[in-house]
Structure formats: C-alpha cells, structure tokens
C-alpha positions, 0 to 999 in steps of 0.5 A: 707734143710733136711739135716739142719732139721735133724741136728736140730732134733738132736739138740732137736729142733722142724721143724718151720711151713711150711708157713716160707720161710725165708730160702729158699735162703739157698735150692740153695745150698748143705747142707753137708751131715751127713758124711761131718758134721761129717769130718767138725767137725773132721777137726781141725778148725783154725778161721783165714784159714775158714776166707781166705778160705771165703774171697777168694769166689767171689763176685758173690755167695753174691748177692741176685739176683737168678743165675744158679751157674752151669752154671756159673762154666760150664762156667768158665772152659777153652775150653781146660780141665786139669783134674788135674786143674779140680780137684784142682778147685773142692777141692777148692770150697769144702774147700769153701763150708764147710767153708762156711757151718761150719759158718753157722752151728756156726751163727745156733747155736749162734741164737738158742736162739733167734730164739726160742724166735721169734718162740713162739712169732709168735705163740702167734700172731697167736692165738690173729690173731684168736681171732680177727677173731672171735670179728669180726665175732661177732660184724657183727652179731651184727650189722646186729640184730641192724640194723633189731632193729632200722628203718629209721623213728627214725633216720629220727625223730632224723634228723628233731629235729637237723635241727629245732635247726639249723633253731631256732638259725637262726631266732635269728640271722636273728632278730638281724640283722633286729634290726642292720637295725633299729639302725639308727634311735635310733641312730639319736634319741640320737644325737637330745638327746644330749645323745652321751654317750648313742648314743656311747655305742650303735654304739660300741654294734652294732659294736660288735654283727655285728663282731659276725655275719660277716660270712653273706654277709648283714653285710658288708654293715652293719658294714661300715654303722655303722661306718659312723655313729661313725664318724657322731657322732665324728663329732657332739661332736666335735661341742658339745665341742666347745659350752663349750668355751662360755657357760660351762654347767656341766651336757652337759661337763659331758655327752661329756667327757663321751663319749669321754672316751667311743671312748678312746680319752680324750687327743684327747678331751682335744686337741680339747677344747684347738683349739676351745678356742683359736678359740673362743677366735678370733672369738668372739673378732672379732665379737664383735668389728665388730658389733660395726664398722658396726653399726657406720658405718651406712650400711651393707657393707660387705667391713669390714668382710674382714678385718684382725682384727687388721685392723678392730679396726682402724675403731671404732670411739672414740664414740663407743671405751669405749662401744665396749672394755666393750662388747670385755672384757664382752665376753671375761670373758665368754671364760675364765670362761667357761675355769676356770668352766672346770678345776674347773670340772676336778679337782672335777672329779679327785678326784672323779676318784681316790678315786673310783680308789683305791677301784678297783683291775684292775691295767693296767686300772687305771694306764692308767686312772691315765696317762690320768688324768694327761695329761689333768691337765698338759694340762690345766694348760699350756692352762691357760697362752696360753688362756690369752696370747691370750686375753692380744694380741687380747685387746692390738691391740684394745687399740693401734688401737685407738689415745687415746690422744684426749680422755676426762679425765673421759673417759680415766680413765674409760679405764684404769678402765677396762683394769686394772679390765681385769688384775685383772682378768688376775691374777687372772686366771692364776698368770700372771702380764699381762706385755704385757697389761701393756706395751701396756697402760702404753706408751699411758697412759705416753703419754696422762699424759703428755698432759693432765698434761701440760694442767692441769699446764697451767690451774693452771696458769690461776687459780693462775693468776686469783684468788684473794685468798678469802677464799673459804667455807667448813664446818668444817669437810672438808677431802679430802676423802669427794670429789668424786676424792678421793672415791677409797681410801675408799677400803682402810685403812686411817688414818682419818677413824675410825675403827668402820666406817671400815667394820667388817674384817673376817678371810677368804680368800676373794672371787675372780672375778670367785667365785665372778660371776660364776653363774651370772653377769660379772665384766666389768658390773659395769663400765656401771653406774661408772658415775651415781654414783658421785651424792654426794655433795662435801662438804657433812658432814661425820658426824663430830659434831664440837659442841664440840669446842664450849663447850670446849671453854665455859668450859675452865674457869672451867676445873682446875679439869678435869683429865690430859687425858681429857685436850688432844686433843679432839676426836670425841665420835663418831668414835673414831679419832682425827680429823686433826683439832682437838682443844685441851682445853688448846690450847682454852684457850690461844687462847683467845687473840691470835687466833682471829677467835675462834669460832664455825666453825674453817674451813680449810682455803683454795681457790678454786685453792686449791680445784681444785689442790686436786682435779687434785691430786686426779685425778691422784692418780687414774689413778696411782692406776689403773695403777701402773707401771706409778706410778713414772711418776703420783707422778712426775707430781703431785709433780709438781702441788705442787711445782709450788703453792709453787713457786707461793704463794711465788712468789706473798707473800714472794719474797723480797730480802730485807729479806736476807739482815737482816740476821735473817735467814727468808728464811733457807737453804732448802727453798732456794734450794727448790726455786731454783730447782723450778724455774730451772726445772719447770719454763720458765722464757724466754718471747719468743721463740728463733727461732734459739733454739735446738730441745732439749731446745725446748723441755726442754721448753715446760715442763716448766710453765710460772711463774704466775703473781698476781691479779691486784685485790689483794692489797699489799700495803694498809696499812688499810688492813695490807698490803693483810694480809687476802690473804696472810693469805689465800694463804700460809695458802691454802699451808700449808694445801695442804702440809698437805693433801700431807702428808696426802697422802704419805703412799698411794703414798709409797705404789704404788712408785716402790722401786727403785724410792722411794728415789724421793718420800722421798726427795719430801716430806723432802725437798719440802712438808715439807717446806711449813710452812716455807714460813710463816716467809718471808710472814708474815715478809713483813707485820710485817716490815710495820705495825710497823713505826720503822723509827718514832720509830727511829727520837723519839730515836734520840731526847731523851738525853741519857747523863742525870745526874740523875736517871730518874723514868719515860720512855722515849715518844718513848716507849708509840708511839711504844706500841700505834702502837701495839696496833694499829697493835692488832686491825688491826688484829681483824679487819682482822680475820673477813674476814679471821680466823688467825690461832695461828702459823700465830699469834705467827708468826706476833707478833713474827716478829714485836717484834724482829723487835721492839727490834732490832730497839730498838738496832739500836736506842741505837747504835746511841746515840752520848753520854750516861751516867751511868743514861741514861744506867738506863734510857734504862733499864727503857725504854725497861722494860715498853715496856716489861711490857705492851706488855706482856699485848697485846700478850701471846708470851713468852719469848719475842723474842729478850729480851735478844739482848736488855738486853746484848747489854745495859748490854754491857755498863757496861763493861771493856776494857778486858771484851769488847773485849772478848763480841765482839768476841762472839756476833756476831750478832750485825752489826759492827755499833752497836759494834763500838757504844759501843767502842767509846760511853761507852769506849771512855772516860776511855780507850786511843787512842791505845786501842780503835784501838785494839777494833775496829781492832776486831771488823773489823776482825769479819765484814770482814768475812761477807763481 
C-alpha cells in the first residue's frame, strides 16, 4: 500500500483521506517493490504473454470472499518437496504477480483522471454536509425561541374556532334534513292542488339534496320514503290524464304534460292517454247502453253487468233503441273531442316550443325535445284512425243488435240521421269514409227498403184502385220544396230557389262539427226535436203572387207596344225565377179559346195519389241522401213508384188495341217497350200462386205488384161527360206532372247515383220519364174517337151523288151535321173545364185528334163512292173547304191537321194513268181500299182492262208488305 502511495507521490498526486477504505482488497497482496517497478518496467512488455500469464491464474485468487493465501499454496505442495519444482512453482507465481501488478499500475493510470474528479466531488459534499449541520443546528434553535413565544391558550383559541365551523355546518344539515322530514305533507298539499308540476319539481329537489346528505344513516330511510312518494304521484297523474279523455281542460292537460316532462317520460304519457282512450272508449259505451237495459228492464239486477257488451245491446228494446244510440254517440262525441282538443293543444304547443327552441343555444336538448315532439305527433295522428276505428265497432255491434226491420219509417230515418251525422263526424275527424259503419246499415238499410218499399207499392195499388182521379186543391204556387219530405233539399242549390232567397255565401272555409261545438253543445242534440220541427202547412205559400196572371190577361188586348223582352215568359219581381208554371202573354192570348180554364188560379193539376207518390218519393230521397252507398237501390225502387203510375194510368186510360190498328202511330215505339218492361219486370199478372212454383220464381213474384184495376165509380162510357175526359184529364195530366218533378229531381238523383250505375238513371229518365206526355195522344184519341158520330157522318156521305152534271155552289148536308158535332164537342169541353182546367197541349191534343179523325173519315167517305164526275170532284173541294172554313172559326190549331191527306187524295182524281201509278207508289198512307177507289172509280172509264190489272197489281204489291 505504501508502496502504491509512494508511487502515486511520484506521480504528483495527493494521499485520499483515510476514512476511504475502498482498496483495502488491495492491502492482501504484495505491492511490488520500487526495484520490482523498476524491473517491471524495464522488462519488455508483450500484451498477449501478461495476458496468458493472467488468464493461467486460478480462479481462486478472484473471489471476494477473504482467504489465507499462504496457507492455500502451503497446502498445495506435495508431501514430498523438489526443490527445483518449488522453484519453478515460485517464478511462476511472480511472473504472475507482476503481471498482475503491471495491469494494475496501467488501470491506475488509465482512471487517474477520473478518480481526481471523484475526489473533489467528495470533497464538495463534505463541505455542503457541514453546512447542512449547521442550518440545522440553527433552525432548533429557532424552534426552541417559538415555542417558548407561543403558549397553549392560542393554540387552544384556534382549535375552538375551527370546531365552532365544523359544528355551523352541521345545524344546517341537520335543519335541512328536519325540512326533508316535513316534505310529506307539502307534497300531499299539492296533489290535493292538483299542482303535480309543483309536487314533482319538489320530490326531485328533495331527492337531490337527500343524495348530498346520504353519508348520514337518517337519510336512507328518507331517500326510499321519497321515492314511494314519486311513484304515488306517478300513479295520481296517471288517473289525472285519464280524466282528459271525457272532459279536456287546457289549463289541467298543460299542468300534467308538465310534469310528465319534469319525470322525462312524454312518449310514456302519450302511450298512456292512448290506452285510457281507447279504454274510455269501452267503458263508456258500455255504460251508457246499460243504463238503458237496466232501466227498461225495471230492476237492479246485476245479471246484465256481467254481460259481454255485444251481448248487452241485444236486450235494448225497440223503444229505448233511438234514445240510447242519441246518448252512445252524444258520449262518444265528448271522447273523440277531447282527442281533437289534445292534438289541437299540441299542435299550438309545438309551435310554441320550436319557436322558443331556435332562440336557445343548447343543442342535445333541443334535438331531443324535437324527437319527442315528433313521437307524439306521429303518435297522434295513428290514434286518430284507432280511436275512430274503435267507435265505428262499438256503434256497428249496437245497430246490428237490434231487428230494425220492425221499426216505423220516420224512426228508421231518424237512425240512419244520426248514424250518418256520426260519419260525418267520422270524417271529419280523421278522413276516414267510415266503411265499416256504412256496410253495417247499408244491408239493414237494403234490407228494410225492401219491405218497407213492397209495402209502400201495395199501397199504391190500394190508392190507385181506389181513387176516383178528382182533382186534388193546391194553390197555385204549389212546389215540391213546400212538403216537409222535401225540406233537406233547402241545404242545397235548386232550380226553383231563387238567388236572392239563397243565404249570403262567404269565401270562407265553413265551419266543422268540432269548431262548430268545442265550447259547447253536441251535434247528436239536434235529433232530439227533429220531430217538433214539421209543424208547417203542407200547401203553405212561399210567396209566389200569381196576381200577375190576371193582369196579364186583362192586358193582353193592349200590349202591341210591349218590348219583345217583356212578351217572354213571365217572372216573379220578387225573386227573380221563372216559375214552373209560368204563362207567357202571348201564349194568353191564344188561349182564349183553347184553354178553357183560364183564369186566376192555374194550379197543377194532380190528386191525391199523386200527392202521396211525391211524398213516398221524398221519402226516400232522404233515406238516400243520408245514406249514399244505397243510392242505386233507393233510385231503383223509386223508379218503380214511377213506372207502376205510368203502368196504371195507361192501364185504365189509354189501354186500347184498336188504336194500333189505325196505323197513325198513337202509341210510338219507345212507349211501347216502356210498357212491355213494365209489365215484365214489376207487374204480376198470375192470379194464384202455383204451389209446385221454384223458389226463385217465388221470389221473382213477390217483387212484383198485382196490376191495379180501376174505380168502379169512375165512368168511362158516358158520352155526357166526354167519356171520363176530367179523370182522364186528371190522371195523365197527375203523370205528366209526376214526370216533371222527376225531372225536377234528376240533378239531385245524378249527384248521389255512383258513376258506374249512372247509365241506369240516364236510360230511366229517356226512356220512361220522358214518355210521359206521350200517353196523351192513345188517352185523349179514345175520347176523340167517340165524341165525333163519324159513322152518321159516313151514312150521310153515301147518300150524296157524286155523279152531278153541273158545278154545284152550295156544299153538301153532311158538312154542316159534321161541324154541328164539333160544335157539340166545343161545348162539352167547356162544360168539362169547369170541373177540371184543361191545359192548352191536352186542347190542341183533342182537337187535333177528332180533325184527323174527321179528315180521314172524310177520306174514307170519298173512297166509297161507286160514281163520281168532274163536278162531283168540285163538289168535294167545295165540301171539305166549308168545313175548313168554319172549323178554323171553332179552334186556333193551324195548319189543320191532315188537310193535305183530304186535298191530295181529291186532287188525285184528276190524274192520268202514268201519273196514278207513280202517286200510289209514293202515297202509302191511304189503305188499299182507298187507293183501288180511285183506279176503278176516276180511271176506270179512260183506261182498259189490262192497265187497270197493272194499277191495282201496284197497289197489291204496296199492301202486301203490310200484311
């Protein structure tokens, strides 16, 4: 070790302090000597021998553990000693040993740098180790002045003021918990309010500020209390919103929707006023009509509680069947406007919420808001269709629990009133065309109009049979509108309303059933006095001053200098129209000789079964306006009311096969089939029923009338009374105005015909109501044909010669007893105008008919004379020009009907043989007898035998299509 040192001295290094022991390990072995140094040194160094002579050193002499090196070598040596081994053993271990020590010199050397840096880094942390000492030192000193400075009472003081802090904090909490305690009862406060917003927003505080203090054992108890007290008023909200299905208060809705949205539950709260809707819904029909069942059934058994409700509405009695089904749709209206009053009320409520929503900034809240909203607007608006869907089945099993086939006409009306009113409602509500309400009445509905319209046609029959076809009294301004059946129609636009009679029409949307009673009243309260209102006179005036017919008639004489304009026909100064019967001045005066009732009062003509079919027509036109979709049906069955008058007024008038015999063409074509279609479809004409007759012709039967049989009081065959000319006046002129309210009521009927049944209506009215007037000419031709004696008018004509040499200048007798019996037949008609007013067509129609009748009997004289010569040919133009002359003195007919088939057939006299052929094949209305007259009687004397053959061989070849 001093030998290192000394070499170190050497080196200009300073000795380390003697408290570092860190080579210590080094004092165990030998440090070579200066002399060795100085051999080490001198001996030449090869790095790659110090190394072998190192790495040949055991292992031994490297570990850290402490031995006696001495002894280990001592013990090495064998027990027998070589000296010269010995010494060879000791060089080696020196040429270890200074191997070892050279290394060691050289890392001694190599580390010197560092090892002085080391060095004075101990040395700097032993003088900061000093100064630590003496900081120390110091700050006990220090100490040991404050706490002489400072006594225990401060401290103490101090203590005391942090305890009193502790202990304020803990009354407050303590008082806080005393007002959780106490919140029970403020809470049961403002259920009893009915402030549940209120009552939540203080059970959520006192939930709050019971999580703040939940580190005391009280609170536990506390915080469940308080949630039991939540769900209590979960629960009493619940029954709050139930109490809007019936009854919809705003400010009550807004104050549970409130606190709905305090508990985040709005879809929960939409979900729930649905259920209690629809559960409104059942339990208020079913208490309704089992108020009525208990009711008539007289006692309080509770059998009918445990009724199903479809089991329930077949014990109401038909009594109680109208007042019940006005109380299930009164109180069913209350349901479903508490329903439109809620969407009404979110609908405002959104708006409101999205406008506040766009002035706010927090977007997660109002993108939730906005989600919620629109759940419950897409929730409401799919309840709309469940909620009436729900009403539609609850009404549809009480009308199909009751037979209404038994029901009485006004009645059933009255419930098809209110069924379609609830449709309208239906529609109204949520666009819904009600298909299952309208399927449900419309069979019951078909149903019942069959009976009721096979009873009605039965007494039509017994009406027919039994009227004797006097004139029945209405005033002049008689409509249809007038009868009470008739009043729906006033709701609309007709023809015969004027416009200033129409009430003001505004451009606004009118109002519906909800905004017309969502304060107050119920649509179905109406039906009540429906029956109280037909109070009115049936033949009551609507104002129509028929004073102005008179004046026109005095004032006919002098009205060469009236504008054309006002020669039109007349109308009323008070409204405006034309009237359906309205007389035209010049059409005044020529009827002063051919209307031979004018006067005043120019009623309709018409009886009471006329009367009674309008009414019936009526009728059902309301049961057809309540309820469209059996609009066919109704037409159907009202077309039949039509067709069996017709049928019958011709039957008893105009059925005479002798008229087509004529060939003048009476009855056309049209009326014709009309007929037939009658008395094929609608009249039974077996007398008995066959027992061994199919169900179906059984059935086919009983659709069908019995054809009617006239009154044995009315008289056809008096020839005093024109034969019946005032009945028959009466009956078919009774038609023809039953075919002009018809026509009257065809924009009406088109209006409610569906599309594809249109096609019936329009071949109704063209080919049946249409053909009413035309009955006139076969009616009016049997009177015609016996109020003229054409049979004496014929023996007269035989007897006159027509063979005369000479021109004659005065007419022959026949004319003057002919125009006698028109005179004759002028008087009888005023004779009968005095019973019945005879209007101008029936007039024409009649003397139309007895002229055309006269001429051609005229014709058929002539075609039975045997001679005739040039002069008796004057003489016939002599005769039938009298006649012309003085019958346009008895009638204002022009031209006379059939002159010209008088004329041509004299003028035909007068033609030659070429010419006679070319006539005959172009006149073919004369009968063959008339045209062979004229061959054999005016040609027969100029032509010969073979020509003659070749002029009636024509005229065979144009009879034998005839036959």
């Amino acid at each position: 070790m001093q030998k290192i040192k000394s070499l170190m001295t050497r080196q200009g290094l300073k000795s380390p302090p003697e408290s570092l022991s860190d080579l210590g390990v080094f004092e165990s072995l030998r440090v070579p000597g200066k002399e060795e140094f100085r051999e080490l040194r001198e001996q030449p160094s090869d790095p790659q021998v110090e190394q072998e002579l190192i790495n040949s050193i055991e292992q031994v002499y490297f570990s850290a553990d402490p031995f006696d090196i001495v002894k280990y070598e001592l013990e090495k040596l064998p027990p027998v000693l070589n000296l010269q081994e010995l010494e060879e053993y000791r060089d080696k271990l020196k040429q270890q040993q200074a191997a070892v020590s050279k290394k060691v010199a050289d890392l001694i050397l190599e580390k010197q740098p560092a090892y002085v840096k080391e060095l004075e880094r101990v040395t700097s942390l032993q003088t900061g180790l000093q100064l630590a000492a003496v900081i120390c030192t110091n700050g006990r000193r220090q100490l040991n002045i404050a706490k002489e400075g400072f006594t225990q009472a401060s401290l103490g003081l101090l203590a005391n003021q942090r305890k009193r802090q502790l202990l304020i904090g803990l009354l407050k909490s303590l008082r806080t918990i005393k007002t959780l305690q106490r919140t029970d009862v403020r809470l049961s406060e403002m259920l009893e309010e009915e402030d549940y917003p209120g009552a939540i927003q203080l059970c959520l505080e006192c939930q709050q500020a019971a999580s703040t203090f939940k580190h005391y054992s009280c609170i536990s108890e506390l915080n469940s209390k308080l949630q039991d007290t939540l769900e209590q008023i979960e629960e009493q909200l619940d029954v709050a919103l139930s109490k809007i299905c019936k009854n919809f208060d705003i400010n009550h809705y807004t104050k549970v929707q409130q606190a709905y949205r305090l508990l985040g539950k709005t879809q929960t709260a939409m979900d729930q006023l649905h259920m209690h809707f629809t559960q409104a819904i059942h339990n208020t029909v079913f208490q309704v009509v089992l108020g009525y069942v208990e009711l008539c059934a007289g006692n309080t058994d509770t059998k009918f509680q445990k009724l199903q409700y479809k089991d329930l509405c077949t014990h109401v009695t038909p009594d109680s069947y109208i007042p019940c089904l006005a109380d299930l749709c009164k109180a069913l209206w209350e349901v479903m406007l508490s329903y439109h009053r809620t969407m009404e009320w979110h609908g405002k409520h959104d708006s409101e919420e999205t406008a506040t929503a766009s002035e706010g900034s927090n977007v997660m809240s109002t993108e939730e808001a906005s989600f919620d909203r629109s759940y419950v607007r897409q929730k409401l608006e799919h309840g709309l269709t469940r909620i009436w869907q729900d009403v539609q089945l609850k009404v549809k099993i009480y009308l199909l629990g009751t037979d209404l086939s038994i029901f009485k006409y006004d009645d059933f009306i009255f419930v098809l009133d209110i069924v379609s009113r609830l449709m309208q409602v239906g529609e109204e509500f949520c666009g819904s065309k009600s298909e299952v309400l309208q399927e449900s009445i419309r069979k019951q509905s078909i149903n019942y109009f069959k009976n009721h319209h096979r009873i009605r046609l039965d007494e039509l029959r017994m009406f027919l049979e039994n009227e004797t076809w006097e004139l029945c009294p209405v005033k002049s301004n008689f409509s249809i509108l007038q009868l009470h059946e008739f009043k729906f129609l006033e709701q609309s636009r007709s023809p015969s309303v004027s416009p200033s009679k129409q009430p003001l029409v505004t451009t606004s949307k009118p109002m519906t059933l909800f905004e017309q009673y969502c304060s107050a009243g119920n649509p179905f309260e109406i039906q009540a006095n429906h029956k109280d209102e037909e109070t009115e006179d049936v033949l009551a005036s609507n104002g129509y001053e028929s004073d102005e017919q008179e004046r026109a008639y005095q004032e006919s004489d002098s009205d060469s200098d009236v504008p054309e304009e006002l020669k039109q026909d007349y109308v009323d100064e008070q409204t405006g129209d034309v009237p359906v019967k309205s007389v035209s001045r010049e059409t005044l005066k020529s009827r002063k000789k051919s209307d031979y009732s004018l006067n005043k009062v120019n009623a309709p003509i018409l009886t009471n079964t006329t009367l009674n079919v309008i009414r019936l027509v009526g009728k059902y036109m309301q049961m057809m306006n309540i309820l469209k979709p059996i609009a066919f049906d109704v037409i159907h069955f009202m077309s039949q009311l039509f067709d069996y008058y017709l049928y019958a007024i011709y039957t008893f008038f105009g059925r005479n096969d002798s008229l087509e015999s004529t060939g003048l063409g009476l009855s056309s074509s049209r009326l014709r089939t009309t007929l037939n279609r009658i008395q094929e479809s609608l009249i039974d004409l077996e007398v008995s029923t066959d027992p061994s007759a199919t169900l179906t012709a059984a059935e086919e039967r009983k659709e069908k009338v019995p054809s009617p049989h006239l009154n044995q009081l009315v008289i056809l065959t008096s020839g005093d009374t024109l034969y019946g000319l005032a009945e028959r006046v009466v009956a078919t002129e009774s038609l023809v105005f039953l075919a002009e309210q018809f026509e009257f009521l065809q924009p009406h009927l088109d209006a409610v015909m569906p599309a594809a049944k249109k096609p019936f209506l329009q071949q109704f009215y063209s080919q049946t109501v249409s053909t009413a007037s035309e009955l006139r000419k076969p009616i009016y031709w049997i009177v015609a044909g016996k109020a003229i004696d054409y049979e004496q008018m014929l023996l007269l004509m035989t007897n006159v010669k027509w063979d005369v040499k000479e021109i004659m200048s005065q007419h022959n007798i026949y004319v003057d007893a002919l125009l006698k019996e028109f005179e004759q037949f002028n008087k009888q008609l005023s004779e009968v105008s005095k019973r019945v007013r005879i209007p101008l067509p029936v007039s024409n129609i009649l003397w139309e008919h007895c002229i055309r009748l006269a001429n051609r009997t005229i014709v058929e004289g002539y075609a039975n004379v045997k001679k005739c010569s040039n002069e008796g040919r004057a003489l016939m133009q002599l005769d039938f020009q009298q006649f012309l002359m003085k019958l346009e003195k008895l009638t204002d007919i022009r031209p006379i009907p059939d002159k010209e088939f008088v004329e041509t057939y004299i003028k035909a006299y007068y033609l030659t043989e070429n010419d006679m052929e070319r006539w005959i094949k172009e006149h073919r209305e004369y009968s063959t007898k008339q045209l062979t007259n004229l061959v054999n009687v005016c040609l027969g004397s100029h032509i010969n035998k073979k020509a003659r053959q070749k002029l009636l061989a024509a005229i065979d070849d144009i009879d034998r299509p005839k036959r």
